[in-house]
C-alpha positions as CSV (number, residue, x, y, z in Angstrom):
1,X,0.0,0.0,0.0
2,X,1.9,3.4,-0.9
3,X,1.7,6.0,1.5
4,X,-1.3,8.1,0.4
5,X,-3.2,5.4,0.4
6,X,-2.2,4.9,4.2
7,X,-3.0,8.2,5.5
8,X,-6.5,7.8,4.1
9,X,-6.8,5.0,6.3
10,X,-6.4,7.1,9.3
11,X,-8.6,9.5,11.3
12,X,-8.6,12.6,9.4
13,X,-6.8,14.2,12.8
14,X,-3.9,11.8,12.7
15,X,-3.4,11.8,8.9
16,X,-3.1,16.0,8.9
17,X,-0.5,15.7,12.3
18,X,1.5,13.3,9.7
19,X,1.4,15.2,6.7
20,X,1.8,18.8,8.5
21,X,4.4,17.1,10.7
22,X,7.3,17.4,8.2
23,X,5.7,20.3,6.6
24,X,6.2,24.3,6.9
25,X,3.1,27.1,7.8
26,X,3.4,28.5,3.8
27,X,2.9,24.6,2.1
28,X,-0.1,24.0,4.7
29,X,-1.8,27.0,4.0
30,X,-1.0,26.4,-0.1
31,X,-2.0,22.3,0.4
32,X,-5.4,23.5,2.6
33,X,-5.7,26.0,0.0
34,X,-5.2,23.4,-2.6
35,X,-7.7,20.8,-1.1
36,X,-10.4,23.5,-0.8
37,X,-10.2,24.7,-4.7
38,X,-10.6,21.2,-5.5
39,X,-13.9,20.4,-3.7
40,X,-15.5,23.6,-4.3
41,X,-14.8,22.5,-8.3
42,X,-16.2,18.7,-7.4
43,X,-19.2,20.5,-5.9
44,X,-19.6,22.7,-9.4
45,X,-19.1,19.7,-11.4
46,X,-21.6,17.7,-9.5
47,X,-24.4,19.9,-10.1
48,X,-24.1,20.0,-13.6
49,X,-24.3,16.6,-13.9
50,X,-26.8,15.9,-11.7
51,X,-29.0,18.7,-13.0
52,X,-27.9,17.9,-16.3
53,X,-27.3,21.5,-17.1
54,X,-24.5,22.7,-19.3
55,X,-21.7,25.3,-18.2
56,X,-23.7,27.6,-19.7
57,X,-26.3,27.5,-18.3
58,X,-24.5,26.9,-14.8
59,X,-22.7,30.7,-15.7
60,X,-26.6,32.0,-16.0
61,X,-27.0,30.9,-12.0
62,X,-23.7,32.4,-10.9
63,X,-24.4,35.4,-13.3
64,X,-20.9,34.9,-15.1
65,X,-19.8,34.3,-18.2
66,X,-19.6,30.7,-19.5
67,X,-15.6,31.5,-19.3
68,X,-15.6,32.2,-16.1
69,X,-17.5,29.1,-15.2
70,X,-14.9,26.9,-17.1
71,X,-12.0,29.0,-14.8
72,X,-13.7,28.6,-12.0
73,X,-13.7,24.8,-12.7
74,X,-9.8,24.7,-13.1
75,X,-9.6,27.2,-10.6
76,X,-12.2,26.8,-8.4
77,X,-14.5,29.5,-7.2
78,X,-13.8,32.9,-5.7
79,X,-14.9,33.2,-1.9
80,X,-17.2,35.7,-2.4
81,X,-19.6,32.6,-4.4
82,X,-19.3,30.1,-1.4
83,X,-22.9,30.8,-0.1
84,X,-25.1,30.3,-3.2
85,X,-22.4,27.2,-4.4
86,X,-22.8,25.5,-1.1
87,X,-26.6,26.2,-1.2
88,X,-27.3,24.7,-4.2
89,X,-24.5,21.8,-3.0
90,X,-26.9,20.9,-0.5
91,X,-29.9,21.0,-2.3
92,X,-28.2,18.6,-4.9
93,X,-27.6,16.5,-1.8
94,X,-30.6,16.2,-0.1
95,X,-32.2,15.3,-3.9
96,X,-29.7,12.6,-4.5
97,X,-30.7,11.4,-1.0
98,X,-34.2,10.4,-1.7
99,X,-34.2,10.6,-5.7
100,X,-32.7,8.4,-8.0
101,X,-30.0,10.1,-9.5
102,X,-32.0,10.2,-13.4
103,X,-34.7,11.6,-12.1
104,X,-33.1,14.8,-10.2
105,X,-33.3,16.5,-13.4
106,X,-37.0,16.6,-14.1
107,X,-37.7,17.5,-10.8
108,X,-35.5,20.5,-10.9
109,X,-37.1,21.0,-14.3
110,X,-41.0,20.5,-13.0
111,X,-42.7,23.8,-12.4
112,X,-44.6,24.2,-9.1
113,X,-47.3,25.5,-7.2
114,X,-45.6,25.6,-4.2
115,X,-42.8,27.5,-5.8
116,X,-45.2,30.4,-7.2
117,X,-45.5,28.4,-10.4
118,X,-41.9,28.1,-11.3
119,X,-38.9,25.2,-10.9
120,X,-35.9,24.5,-8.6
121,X,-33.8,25.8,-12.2
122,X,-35.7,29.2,-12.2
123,X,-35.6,30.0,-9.3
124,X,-31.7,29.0,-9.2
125,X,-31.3,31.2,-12.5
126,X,-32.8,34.1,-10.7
127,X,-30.1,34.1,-8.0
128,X,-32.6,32.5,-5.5
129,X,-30.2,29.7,-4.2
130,X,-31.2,30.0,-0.5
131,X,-34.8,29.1,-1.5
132,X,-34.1,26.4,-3.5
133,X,-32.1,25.0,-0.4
134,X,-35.4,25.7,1.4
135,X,-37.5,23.9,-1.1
136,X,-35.8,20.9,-1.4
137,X,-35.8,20.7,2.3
138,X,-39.4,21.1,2.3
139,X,-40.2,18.6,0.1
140,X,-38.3,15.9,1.8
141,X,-39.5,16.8,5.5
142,X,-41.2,14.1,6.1
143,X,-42.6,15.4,9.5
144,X,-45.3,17.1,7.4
145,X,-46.6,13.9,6.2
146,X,-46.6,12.4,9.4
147,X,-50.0,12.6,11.2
């Protein structure tokens, strides 16, 4: 077994004492830093597929350019994007929870009354991330079908 393969073996507290232990302050911060651009671009990559949406029209909910989609998927995202990236992470998480994974795109697709009429994707495209984080939680809290 080579020695990444090791460390992922080990609690995630004991596998950063050994990698940090040989390690200076500037290559943590770069390797954290590193690590962090990387999921963020997993996360962006992962709702694309699962909403079956292109980069295009992924730009159109960030309100950027399909360029600066494709950078931020090399690059990862700015910081200033982490709140509607990680709400619409979540959303995608809770629907790959309880949906199968082919049908997450027609539900993000299916207009609703709940919604004032309009989808997960519209209201996404408007800039209205937080409530489709709220929606999706909605319609998987089971508490309200509970008698």
């Amino acid at each position: 077994m080579n020695d990444v393969a090791a460390l992922t073996q080990l609690p995630p507290a004991e596998a950063a004492t050994r990698i940090l232990a040989g390690a200076d302050a500037s290559w943590a911060r770069r390797f954290v830093a590193e690590v962090d651009r990387r999921e963020a671009a997993s996360r962006l990559d992962r709702l694309t597929s699962r909403w079956q949406i292109s980069n295009a029209a992924a730009a159109e909910i960030f309100g950027v350019s399909r360029q600066a989609f494709s950078k931020w998927l090399a690059n990862g995202p700015p910081p200033d994007r982490e709140g509607p990236i990680a709400d619409l992470d979540a959303a995608t998480e809770l629907l790959e929870r309880y949906l199968r994974v082919d049908r997450i795109p027609a539900v993000v697709r299916r207009e609703s009354p709940a919604l004032g009429g309009r989808s997960l994707l519209q209201l996404a495209r408007t800039g209205e991330s937080a409530e489709v984080l709220s929606a999706v939680r909605t319609m998987f809290d089971l508490r309200r079908v509970q008698p």
